[in-house]
N, C-alpha and C positions, 0 to 999 in steps of 0.2 A: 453562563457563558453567552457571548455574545458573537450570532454571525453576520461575518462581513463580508462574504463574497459571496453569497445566494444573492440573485439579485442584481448584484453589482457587474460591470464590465472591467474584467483582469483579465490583463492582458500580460500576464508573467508566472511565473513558479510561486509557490510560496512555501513554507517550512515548516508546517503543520498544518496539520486535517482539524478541523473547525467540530463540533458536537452539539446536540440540540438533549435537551430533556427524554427521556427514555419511554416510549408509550409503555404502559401493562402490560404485562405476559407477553412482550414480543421473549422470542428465547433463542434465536438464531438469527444473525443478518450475514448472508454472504453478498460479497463482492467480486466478482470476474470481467477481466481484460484481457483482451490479446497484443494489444498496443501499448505498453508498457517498453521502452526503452533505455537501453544506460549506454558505456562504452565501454569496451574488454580494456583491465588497466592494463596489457599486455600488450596489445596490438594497435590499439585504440580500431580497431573497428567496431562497428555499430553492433550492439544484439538485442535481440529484440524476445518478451516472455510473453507467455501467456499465465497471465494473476488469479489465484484466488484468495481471498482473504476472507474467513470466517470469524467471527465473534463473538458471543454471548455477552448481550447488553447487560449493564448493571443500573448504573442512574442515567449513561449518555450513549446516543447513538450517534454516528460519524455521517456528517453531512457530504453526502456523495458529488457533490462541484468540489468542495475542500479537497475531496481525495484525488481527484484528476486532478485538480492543480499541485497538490500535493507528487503526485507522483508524476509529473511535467519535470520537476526539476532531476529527476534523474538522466536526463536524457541525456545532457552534456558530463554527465559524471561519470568518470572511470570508478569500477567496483565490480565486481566478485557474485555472480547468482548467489554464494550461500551470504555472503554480509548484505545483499539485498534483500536476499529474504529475512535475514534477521531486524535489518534496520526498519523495515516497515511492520514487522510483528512488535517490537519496541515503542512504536510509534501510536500505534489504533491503542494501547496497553498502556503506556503512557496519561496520555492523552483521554480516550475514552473511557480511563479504569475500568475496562472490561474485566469478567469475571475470566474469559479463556479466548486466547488468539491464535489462530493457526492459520499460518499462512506458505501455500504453496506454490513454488515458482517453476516453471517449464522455460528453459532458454530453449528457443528454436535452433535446430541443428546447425552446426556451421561445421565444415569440415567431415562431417557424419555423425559426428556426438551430440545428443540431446542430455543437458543437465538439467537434473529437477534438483529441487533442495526444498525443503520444508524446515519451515522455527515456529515454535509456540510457545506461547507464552501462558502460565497459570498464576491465579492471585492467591 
């Protein structure tokens, strides 16, 4: 596989996370964000998570610019914390044929409710 936006100046979203060759014995890569953004398909106001996404590399590990770009394009999309969390478990799993993906979503409270939602994915 080949990356194309390490490196490069994107200036947009893109639709998938990029992957690089897997070092030896790495066994765990987590990912955390606070700035993670979509829009409530309801209201359309803005909400905003705090991300974790964990993985177990197999042959590819997910180039971290690809995933910020990657997770850019959520900002103008209406959708759902738990099809969030699953669209981006589907995604790293896809994409990086990780052996296991777990990824945890916190919407920050709006109204007084804090929604988390968790999806994992196993091979």
């Amino acid at each position: 596989m080949e990356l194309t936006v390490l490196g490069a100046t994107v200036r947009h979203p893109i639709d998938h996370v990029e992957v690089f060759p897997a070092p030896r014995d790495v066994t765990l890569v987590r990912f955390t964000t606070d700035e993670l953004s979509s829009i409530c398909p309801v209201t359309s106001q803005p909400d905003v998570s705090h991300l974790v996404i964990e993985y177990t590399p197999d042959q590819w590990c997910v180039e971290s610019k690809s995933l910020k770009l990657y997770l850019w394009g959520f900002r103008d999309r209406a959708v759902f914390a738990e099809a969030l969390a699953a669209e981006i478990a589907n995604e790293i799993m896809n994409t990086a044929k990780a052996g296991s993906v777990t990824v945890q979503l916190t919407q920050r409270p709006r109204g007084g409710i804090e929604v988390h939602a968790q999806a994992e994915r196993k091979r």
